[in-house]
N, C-alpha and C positions, 0 to 999 in steps of 0.2 A: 532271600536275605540270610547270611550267617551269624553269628554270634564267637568269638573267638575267646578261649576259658583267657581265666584269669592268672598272668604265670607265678608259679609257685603256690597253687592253691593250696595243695595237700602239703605244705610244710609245717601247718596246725591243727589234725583233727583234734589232739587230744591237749586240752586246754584248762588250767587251773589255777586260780589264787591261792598262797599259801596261806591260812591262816589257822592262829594257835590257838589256846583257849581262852575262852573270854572274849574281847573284843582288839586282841593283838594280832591287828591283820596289815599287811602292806603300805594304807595309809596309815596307820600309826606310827609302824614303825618307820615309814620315811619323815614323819613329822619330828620321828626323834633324832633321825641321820641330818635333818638341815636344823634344826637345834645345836646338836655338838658342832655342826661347819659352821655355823653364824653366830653362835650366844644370844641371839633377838628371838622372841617370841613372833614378831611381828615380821622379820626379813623369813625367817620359818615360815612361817604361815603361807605371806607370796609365794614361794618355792614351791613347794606342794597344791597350791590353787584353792587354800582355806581361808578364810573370814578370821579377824582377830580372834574374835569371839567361837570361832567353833574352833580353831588351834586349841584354847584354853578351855573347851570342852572335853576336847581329849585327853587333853596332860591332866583335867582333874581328873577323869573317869581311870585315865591310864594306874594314878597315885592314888586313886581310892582301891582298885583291885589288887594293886601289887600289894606284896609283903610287906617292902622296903620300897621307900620314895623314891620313884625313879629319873623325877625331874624339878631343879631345886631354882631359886633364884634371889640374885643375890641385888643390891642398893648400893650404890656409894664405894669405899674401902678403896686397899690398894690397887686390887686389879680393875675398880670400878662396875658398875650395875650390868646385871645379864641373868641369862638364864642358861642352866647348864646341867648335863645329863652327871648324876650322882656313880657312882662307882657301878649301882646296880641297874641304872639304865646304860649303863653303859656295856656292862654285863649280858644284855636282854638284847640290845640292838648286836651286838659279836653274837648271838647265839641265833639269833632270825635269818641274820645275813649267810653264817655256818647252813643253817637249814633248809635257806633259799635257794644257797647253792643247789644242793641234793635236791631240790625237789625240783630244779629246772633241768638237772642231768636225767633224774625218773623222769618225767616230761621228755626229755630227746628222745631217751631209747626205745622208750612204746611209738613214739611217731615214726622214730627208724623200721623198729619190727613191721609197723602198719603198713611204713612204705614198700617193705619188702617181700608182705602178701598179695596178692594178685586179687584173689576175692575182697580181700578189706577194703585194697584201692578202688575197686570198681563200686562197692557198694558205699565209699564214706564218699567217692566222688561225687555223685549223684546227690548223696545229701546235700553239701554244703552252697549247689549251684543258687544262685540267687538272679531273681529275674522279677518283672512285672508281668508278662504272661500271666494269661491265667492258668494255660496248661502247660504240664511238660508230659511226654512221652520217650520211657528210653528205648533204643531200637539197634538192629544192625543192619547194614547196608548192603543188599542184597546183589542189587543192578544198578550202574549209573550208564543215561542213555545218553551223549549228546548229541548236540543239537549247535546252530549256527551262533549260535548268540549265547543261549542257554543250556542247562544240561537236566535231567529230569534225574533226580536222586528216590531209589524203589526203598524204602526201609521197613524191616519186619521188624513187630514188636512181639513182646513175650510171649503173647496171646495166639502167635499164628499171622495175628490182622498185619494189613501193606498197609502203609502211607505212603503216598508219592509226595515231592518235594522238589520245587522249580527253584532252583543256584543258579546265577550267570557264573557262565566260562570262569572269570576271573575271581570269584568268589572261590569258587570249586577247587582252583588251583591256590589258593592263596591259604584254605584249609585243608587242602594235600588233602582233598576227602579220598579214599580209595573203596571198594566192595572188602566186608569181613570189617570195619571201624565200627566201634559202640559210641551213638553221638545221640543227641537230646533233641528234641524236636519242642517247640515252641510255639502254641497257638491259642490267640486272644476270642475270650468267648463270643463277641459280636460277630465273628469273620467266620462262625459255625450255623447252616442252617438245620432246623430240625424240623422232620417229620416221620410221620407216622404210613404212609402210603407212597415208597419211590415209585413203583411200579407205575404209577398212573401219573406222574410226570415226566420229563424231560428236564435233567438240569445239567449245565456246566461245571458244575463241580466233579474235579477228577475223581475225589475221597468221599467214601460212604462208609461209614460202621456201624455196626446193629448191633444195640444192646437194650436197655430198659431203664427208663425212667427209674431216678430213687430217690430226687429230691426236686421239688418243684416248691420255686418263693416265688411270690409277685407281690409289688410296692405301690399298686396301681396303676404305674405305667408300662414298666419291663417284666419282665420274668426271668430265673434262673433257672435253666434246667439243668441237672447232673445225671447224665448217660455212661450207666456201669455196664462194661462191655466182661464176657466171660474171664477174660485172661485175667481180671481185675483191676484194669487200666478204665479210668475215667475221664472224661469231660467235660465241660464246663460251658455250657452256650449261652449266650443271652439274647435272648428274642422278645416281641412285645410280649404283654400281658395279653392284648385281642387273639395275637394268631398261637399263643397256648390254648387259650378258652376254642377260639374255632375248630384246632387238632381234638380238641378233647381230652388234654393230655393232662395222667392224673398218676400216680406210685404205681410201678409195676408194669404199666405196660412197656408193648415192644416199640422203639423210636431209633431210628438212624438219624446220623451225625454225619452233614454233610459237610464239604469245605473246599475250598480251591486249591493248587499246588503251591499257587503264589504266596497262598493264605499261612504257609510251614516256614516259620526259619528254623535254620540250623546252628546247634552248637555243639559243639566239639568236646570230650571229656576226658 
C-alpha cells in the first residue's frame, strides 16, 4: 500500500498570527474592517462568524483599552443610526493592515530560505506528515526487487535496521519510487507481533527488529508495548494483555518486532 504526500506541503512550515498589544489580534481587527464596510454592529458580526453579543464584547474591551474611542455609534440624524470606526479606529485598523502586510512578507521569506535548505526540507518534511498509523519510520531505499504482480521495496533506516515492503507494480510506478529516495514507512500497532524468543519459532513475517522493551500499558484486555530499537527508532505494537503476561514481558528486556511486508505502506516525502 502507498500513501502519496500532500501537494504543496512545505508552502507553510513557518506559521503566525499577527498580534499586537493587548487584545488587538486579527479577529479584532477584522471585526473593525466589516464595521467601516457595513455600519451594523450586527451585519459585522455575521461577517467575521460572532455572536451579537461577543461583536459587542469586543468593541467594549477594544474602547475600554484604547486611549481614544475607537468605535462610536450613532441613532437617528441625518445620515441615520449605525455604527462607525472614529478617526482613531480608523487610524488603528491602516496601521494593523500596514503591519500585516510586513509580517506576511517576514513569513514568505523564512519559508522561501527553508524551501531553499535541503536539510531544513528533509527535517520539517517529516514533521508536518499526518497519518493515523501508529508508526512511522523514515528510511532510504536500498533495493527494489520485482516481482510478477508485485515488487518487494528493501529500506534502511537510520539505525542500520532493513525493512522490507511489498508495493504492487502499479503502486511503485505511480510513486516513481526509485533505490537512494527518503520515504516514510507506515505501520499499525496490531499488524506487529512481539516476542521475546524468535529462535525457537518459525514465522512468516518477512521483518524482525530487536530492541527492548520501555513502555508496557495494559487496560485489562490489550497491552501496548513500545520497542526502542538502538538507532532510536520506535514502535508501537499492540498485543493481548495474556500473551504479554505469558512472554513475561516487563521495562528493559530484550523483544523483537515482528511484521509482514504487506503489513508497510509507503509514503513519499
Amino acid at each position: 500500500m502507498s500513501i502519496k504526500p500532500v501537494d504543496k506541503i512545505t508552502s507553510a512550515w513557518v506559521e503566525g498570527d499577527l498580534c499586537l498589544v493587548g487584545s488587538l489580534d486579527s479577529r479584532m481587527i477584522g471585526l473593525l474592517k466589516a464595521i467601516e464596510q457595513s455600519g451594523s454592529i450586527n451585519q459585522a458580526a455575521k461577517q467575521v462568524g460572532l455572536s451579537y453579543k461577543g461583536a459587542w464584547q469586543i468593541i467594549e474591551r477594544a474602547n475600554n483599552l484604547a486611549p481614544k474611542v475607537l468605535i462610536t455609534t450613532a441613532t437617528g440624524g441625518a445620515k441615520g443610526g449605525g455604527t462607525y470606526l472614529t478617526t482613531a479606529g480608523q487610524s488603528l485598523l491602516q496601521l494593523f493592515t500596514r503591519i500585516d502586510e510586513q509580517h506576511k512578507q517576514f513569513l514568505q521569506k523564512i519559508n522561501e530560505e527553508l524551501a531553499d535548505d535541503p536539510l531544513s526540507r528533509i527535517l520539517l518534511k517529516r514533521l508536518v506528515i499526518k497519518t493515523s498509523a501508529t508508526n512511522q519510520l523514515f528510511g532510504t531505499i536500498i533495493e527494489i526487487e520485482h516481482g510478477a504482480v508485485n515488487a518487494e521495496v528493501v529500506v534502511n533506516l537510520k539505525g542500520g535496521e532493513q525493512v522490507a515492503a511489498a508495493i504492487s507494480l502499479s503502486e511503485l510506478k505511480q510513486l516513481e519510487l526509485t533505490v537512494g529516495a527518503d520515504i516514510v514507512l507506515l505501520i499499525n500497532g496490531p499488524e506487529i507481533i512481539i516476542t521475546t524468543d524468535p529462535e525457537s519459532y518459525r514465522f512468516s513475517a518477512r521483518n524482525c527488529l530487536r530492541g527492548k522493551v520501555v513502555r508496557l500499558q495494559v487496560d485489562g484486555v490489550d497491552a501496548e508495548v513500545v520497542i526502542h530499537f538502538p538507532s532510536g527508532d520506535s514502535l508501537v505494537a499492540i498485543i493481548s494483555q495474556a500473551s504479554a503476561e505469558a512472554m513475561g514481558l516487563e521495562l528493559g528486556i530484550s523483544a523483537h518486532a515482528l511484521f509482514k511486508s504487506n503489513a508497510v505502506m509507503i509514503g513519499i516525502i
